[in-house]
C-alpha positions, 0 to 999 in steps of 0.5 A, a space after each residue: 474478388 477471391 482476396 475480398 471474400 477473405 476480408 469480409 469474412 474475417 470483418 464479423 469475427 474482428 467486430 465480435 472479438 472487439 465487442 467482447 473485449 468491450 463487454 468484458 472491460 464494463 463487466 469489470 468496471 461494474 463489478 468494481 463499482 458494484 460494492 461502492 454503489 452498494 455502501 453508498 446507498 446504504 449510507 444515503 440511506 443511513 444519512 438521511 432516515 434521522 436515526 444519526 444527528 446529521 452533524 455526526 453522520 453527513 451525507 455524501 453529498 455534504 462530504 463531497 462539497 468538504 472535500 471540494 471546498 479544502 481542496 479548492 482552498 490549499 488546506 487538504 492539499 497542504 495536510 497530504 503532501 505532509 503526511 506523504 512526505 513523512 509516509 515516503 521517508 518512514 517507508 523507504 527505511 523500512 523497505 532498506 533495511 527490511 529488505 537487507 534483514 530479510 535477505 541477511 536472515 535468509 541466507 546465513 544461519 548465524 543471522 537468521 539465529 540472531 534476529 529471527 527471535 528479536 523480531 518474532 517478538 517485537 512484530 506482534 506488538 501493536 506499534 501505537 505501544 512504540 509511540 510513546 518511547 519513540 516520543 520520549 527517545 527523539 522527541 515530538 515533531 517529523 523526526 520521531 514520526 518518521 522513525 516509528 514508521 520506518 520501525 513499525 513498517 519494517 516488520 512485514 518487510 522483513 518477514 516476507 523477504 526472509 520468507 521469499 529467500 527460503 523459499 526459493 526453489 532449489 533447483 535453480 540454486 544448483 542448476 545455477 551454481 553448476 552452470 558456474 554462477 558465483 554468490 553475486 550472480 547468484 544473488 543478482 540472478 537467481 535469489 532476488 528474483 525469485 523472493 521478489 514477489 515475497 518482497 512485493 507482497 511484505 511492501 504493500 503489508 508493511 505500507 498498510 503498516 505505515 499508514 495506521 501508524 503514521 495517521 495515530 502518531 500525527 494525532 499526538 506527536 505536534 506535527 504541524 501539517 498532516 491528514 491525521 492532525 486534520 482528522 483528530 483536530 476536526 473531532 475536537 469540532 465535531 466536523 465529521 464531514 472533515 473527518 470523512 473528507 480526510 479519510 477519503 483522501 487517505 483512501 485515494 492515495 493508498 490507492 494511487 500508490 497501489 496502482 502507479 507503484 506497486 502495480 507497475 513494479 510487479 508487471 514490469 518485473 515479476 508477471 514479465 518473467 512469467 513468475 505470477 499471472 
């Protein structure tokens, strides 16, 4: 009997802990959600008040079926894995040499001398400016797309990761270095991971980067396949809702990427080693 009065005494506290951590976790969902309800009202509202032409600002409800009905048919799904494949090409470039230039920079001076300039200067430029050199250097198609991405995409990567590696704390460059740790430990153990939140902060800019360009140089460099063909061909036909449907997908998938790369990437390095919460 004294062993059951424990038990039922802890039974209250296990329910009331469970229904906080329920309340807090729909909190949290209708927070998230709170924004979107907020826009799409306004955009119902928008949609059918007739201050727009419908044909130029359907409601969400026409969007929805667009999107179900490219789906459904191939057509979108197509358009995306054209415009990921170049998006993952572009970005995996940026992200190699970013990160070498980055490190390069941080850690000797004669190459921080050498390219800080350079990029201080080519970063402000807007990379639609690059598109027309990049389409008359590697002509049109996937080539000269993928290569402008990974160019315009570099330059956050570089920036952050130059930033990261200053800015670790010199204390665990000494204390390492007198515990006996030589240059590759050091680099391995010490360096990469305390510019790597830094490097994870110029990943997520500079594929924001890679999105903007990506979707404007598939407008005009003659890719067959691409999100951003989709879009700019359906202005040509006033098919907003494709446009929009186009949008959403491209919105989806920064999302996805977001949450199933970058996310799981800095939980299973940075916020393990307890360097951010």
């Amino acid at each position: 009997m004294p062993d059951v009065i424990p038990a039922l005494a802890d039974a209250p506290a296990s329910e009331s802990s469970a229904g906080r951590g329920e309340t807090a976790r729909l909190w949290v969902v209708a927070r998230t959600a709170f924004p979107f309800l907020v826009v799409g009202t306004l955009w119902e509202a928008a949609a059918h008040t007739g201050i727009f032409p419908a044909r130029l600002f359907p409601s969400l409800e026409e969007v929805a079926a667009t999107l179900l009905r490219l789906t459904s048919s191939g057509i979108l799904s197509h358009h995306a894995i054209a415009t990921v494949i170049r998006l993952s090409a572009g970005f995996t470039l940026a992200a190699v040499i970013g990160v070498a230039l980055g490190i390069a920079m941080g850690r000797w001076r004669r190459a921080e001398d050498i390219f800080l300039p350079l990029v201080s200067i080519g970063a402000p430029i807007p990379g639609l400016a690059y598109a027309p050199l990049f389409l008359l250097w590697f002509g049109l198609g996937n080539v000269s797309a993928v290569l402008l991405v990974g160019f315009v995409a570099m330059f956050p990567v570089v920036f952050n990761t130059w930033t990261g590696v200053k800015a670790v704390n010199q204390i665990w460059v000494r204390s390492a270095q007198a515990m006996g740790a030589d240059d590759p430990r050091l680099f391995r153990h010490v360096i990469l991971p305390g510019a790597l939140p830094y490097i994870l902060t110029g990943f997520r800019l500079g594929l924001a980067q890679a999105w903007r360009i990506l979707v404007a140089v598939e407008m005009f460099a003659a890719v067959p396949w691409g999100l951003g063909w989709l879009i700019f061909g359906a202005r040509e036909f006033l098919n907003t809702d494709v446009m929009l449907a186009g949008i959403a997908v491209i919105a989806i998938i920064g999302l996805a990427l977001e949450k199933l790369v970058f996310q799981r990437l800095e939980e299973f390095t940075v916020v393990r080693w307890g360097m951010i919460t």
